[in-house]
C-alpha positions in Angstrom: -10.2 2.6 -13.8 -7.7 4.9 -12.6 -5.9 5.3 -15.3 -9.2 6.5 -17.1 -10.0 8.7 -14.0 -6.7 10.6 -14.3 -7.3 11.3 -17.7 -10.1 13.0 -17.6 -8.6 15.1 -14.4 -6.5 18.2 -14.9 -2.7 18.8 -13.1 -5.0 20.4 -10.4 -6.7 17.7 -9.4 -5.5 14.8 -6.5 -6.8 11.7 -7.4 -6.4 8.7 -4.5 -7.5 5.5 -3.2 -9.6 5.9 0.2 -10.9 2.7 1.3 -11.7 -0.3 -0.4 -13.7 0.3 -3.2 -13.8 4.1 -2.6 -11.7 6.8 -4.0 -11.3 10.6 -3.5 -10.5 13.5 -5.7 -9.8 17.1 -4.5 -10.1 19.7 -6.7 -8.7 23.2 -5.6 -9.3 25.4 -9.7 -13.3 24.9 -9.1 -16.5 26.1 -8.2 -19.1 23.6 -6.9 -21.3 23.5 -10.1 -17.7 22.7 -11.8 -17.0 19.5 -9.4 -20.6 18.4 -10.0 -19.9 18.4 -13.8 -16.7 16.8 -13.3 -18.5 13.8 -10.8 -21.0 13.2 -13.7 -18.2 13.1 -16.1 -16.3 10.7 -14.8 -19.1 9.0 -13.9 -20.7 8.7 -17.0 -17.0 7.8 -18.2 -16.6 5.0 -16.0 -20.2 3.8 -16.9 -19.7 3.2 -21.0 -15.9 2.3 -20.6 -15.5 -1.4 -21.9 -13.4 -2.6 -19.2 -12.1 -6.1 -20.2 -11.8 -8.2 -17.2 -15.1 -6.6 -15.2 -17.4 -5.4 -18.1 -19.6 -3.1 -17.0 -19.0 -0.6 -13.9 -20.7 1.8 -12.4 -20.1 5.0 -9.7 -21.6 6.7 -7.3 -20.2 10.0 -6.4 -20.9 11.9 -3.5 -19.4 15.9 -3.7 -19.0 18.8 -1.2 -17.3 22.3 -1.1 -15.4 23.8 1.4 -16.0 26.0 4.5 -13.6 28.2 6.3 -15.0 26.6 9.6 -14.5 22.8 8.2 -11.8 20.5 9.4 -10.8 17.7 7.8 -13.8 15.4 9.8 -16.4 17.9 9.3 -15.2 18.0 5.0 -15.0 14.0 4.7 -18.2 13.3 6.9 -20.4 15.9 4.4 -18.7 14.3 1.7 -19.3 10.7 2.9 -23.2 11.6 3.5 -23.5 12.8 -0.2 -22.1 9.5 -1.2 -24.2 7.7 0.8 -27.2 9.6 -0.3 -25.8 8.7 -3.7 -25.6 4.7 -2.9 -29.0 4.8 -1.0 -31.0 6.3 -3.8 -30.1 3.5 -6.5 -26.2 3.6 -7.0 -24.7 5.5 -10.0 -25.0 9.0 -9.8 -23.7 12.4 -7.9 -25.1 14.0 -4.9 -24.3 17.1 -3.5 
């Protein structure tokens, strides 16, 4: 999955692991309509990819944009609610 994630990114873009099954990416070249459409491209990627060993997979993406008042916390906790939002309201899509 990574591999197809990083190919759909640009040089911009920092893709990493975050937790377990979690991942972030940071986009610095966008606006916030442009890292929605990038969440639902990879997520719509990651949903028809025929991955051999786990078959199907699905994402849920949670995004956010930057404040000049946010701190690291303040970035990842509105990030992590989006997610959560994401997870909570049936799995496999983005929320802002």
């Amino acid at each position: 999955m990574a591999a197809l994630v990083e190919n759909m990114l640009v040089e911009t873009d920092l893709f990493g692991r975050w937790g377990g099954e979690e991942f972030v990416i940071l986009t610095f070249k966008r606006n916030k309509q442009e890292a929605i459409e990038l969440a639902e491209k990879l997520r719509k990627g990651i949903e028809t990819h025929p991955f051999s060993l786990a078959g199907k997979v699905t994402s849920s993406f949670g995004v956010t944009s930057t404040d000049d008042r946010d701190t690291t916390e303040t970035l990842m906790n509105r990030v992590d609610e989006a997610l959560y939002s994401a997870k909570k309201e049936g799995r496999n899509q983005v929320r802002y």
